[in-house]
C-alpha positions as CSV (number, residue, x, y, z in Angstrom):
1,X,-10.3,-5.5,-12.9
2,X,-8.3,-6.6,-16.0
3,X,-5.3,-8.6,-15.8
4,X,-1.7,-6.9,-15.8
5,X,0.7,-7.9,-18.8
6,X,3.8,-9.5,-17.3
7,X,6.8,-7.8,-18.4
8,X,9.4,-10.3,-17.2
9,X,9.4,-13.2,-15.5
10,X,12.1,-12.1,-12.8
11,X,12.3,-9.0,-10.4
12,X,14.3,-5.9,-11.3
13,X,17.1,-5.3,-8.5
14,X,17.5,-1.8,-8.1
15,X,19.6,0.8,-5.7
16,X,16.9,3.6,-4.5
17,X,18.2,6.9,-3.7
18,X,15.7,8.8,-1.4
19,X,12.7,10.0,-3.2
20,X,8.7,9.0,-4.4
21,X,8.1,6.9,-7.2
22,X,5.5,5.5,-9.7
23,X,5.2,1.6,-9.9
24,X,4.0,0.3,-12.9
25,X,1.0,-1.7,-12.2
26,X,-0.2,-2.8,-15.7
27,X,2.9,-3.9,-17.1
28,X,3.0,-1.9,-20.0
29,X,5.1,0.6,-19.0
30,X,8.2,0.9,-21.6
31,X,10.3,2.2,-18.4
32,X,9.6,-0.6,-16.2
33,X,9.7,-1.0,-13.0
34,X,8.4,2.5,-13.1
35,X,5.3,4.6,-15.0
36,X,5.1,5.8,-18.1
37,X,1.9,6.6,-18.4
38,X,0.9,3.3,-20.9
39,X,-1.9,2.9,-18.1
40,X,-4.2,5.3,-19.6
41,X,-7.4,4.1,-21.1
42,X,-7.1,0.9,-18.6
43,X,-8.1,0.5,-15.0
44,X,-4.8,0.5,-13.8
45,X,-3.1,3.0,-11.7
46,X,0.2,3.5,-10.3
47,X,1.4,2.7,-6.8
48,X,3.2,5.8,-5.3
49,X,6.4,4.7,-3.3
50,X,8.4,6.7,-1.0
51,X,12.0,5.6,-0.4
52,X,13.3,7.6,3.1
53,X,16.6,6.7,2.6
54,X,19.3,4.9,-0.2
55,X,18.3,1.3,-0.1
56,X,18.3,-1.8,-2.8
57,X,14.9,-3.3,-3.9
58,X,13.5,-6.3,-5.4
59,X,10.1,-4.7,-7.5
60,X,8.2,-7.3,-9.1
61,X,8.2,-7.3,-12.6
62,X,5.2,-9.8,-13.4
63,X,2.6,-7.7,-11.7
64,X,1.1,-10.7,-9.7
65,X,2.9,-9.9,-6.2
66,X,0.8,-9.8,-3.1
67,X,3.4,-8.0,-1.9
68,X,3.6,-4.1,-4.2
69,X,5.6,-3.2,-5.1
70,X,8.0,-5.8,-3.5
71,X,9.0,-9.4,-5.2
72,X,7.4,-12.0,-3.4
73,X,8.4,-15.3,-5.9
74,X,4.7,-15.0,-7.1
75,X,6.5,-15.4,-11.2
76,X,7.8,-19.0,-10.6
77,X,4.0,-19.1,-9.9
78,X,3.0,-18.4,-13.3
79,X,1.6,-20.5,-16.3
C-alpha cells in the first residue's frame, strides 16, 4: 500500500452533529478531514464514520494514526 500525503501536522478539532462520514485516508483530499474523492486512481479508500450523537473530535490530519479516524499524537512522530 502506498504511503498517505500528510496534510498537516496537527489534528483538526471538530463539533460532529449526528450523521456518517467519509475520512480522508490519503491525504489529498482538498476538504480535509473529510473525502473528496482525490483518492481515485490510488489504493486508498475512505473510512465511513457514524457519529450517533453531537460530539467533538480530534481526526488526525497526518494519516499515520493507529487509531482512524481518531488523533493518537502519531504527527510529533514524524520525520
Amino acid at each position: 500500500m502506498s504511503e498517505p500525503r500528510i496534510a498537516d501536522r496537527k489534528p483538526c478539532i471538530l463539533e460532529l452533529a449526528p450523521g456518517t462520514y467519509w475520512y480522508c485516508r490519503c491525504g489529498r483530499s482538498a476538504s480535509q478531514p473529510f473525502c473528496d474523492g482525490s483518492h481515485e486512481g490510488t489504493d486508498f479508500q475512505p473510512l465511513k464514520m457514524e457519529v450517533k450523537e453531537e460530539t467533538r473530535m480530534a481526526l488526525c490530519l497526518c494519516k499515520h494514526t493507529k487509531h482512524e479516524p481518531n488523533c493518537d499524537g502519531s504527527h510529533s512522530k514524524l520525520p
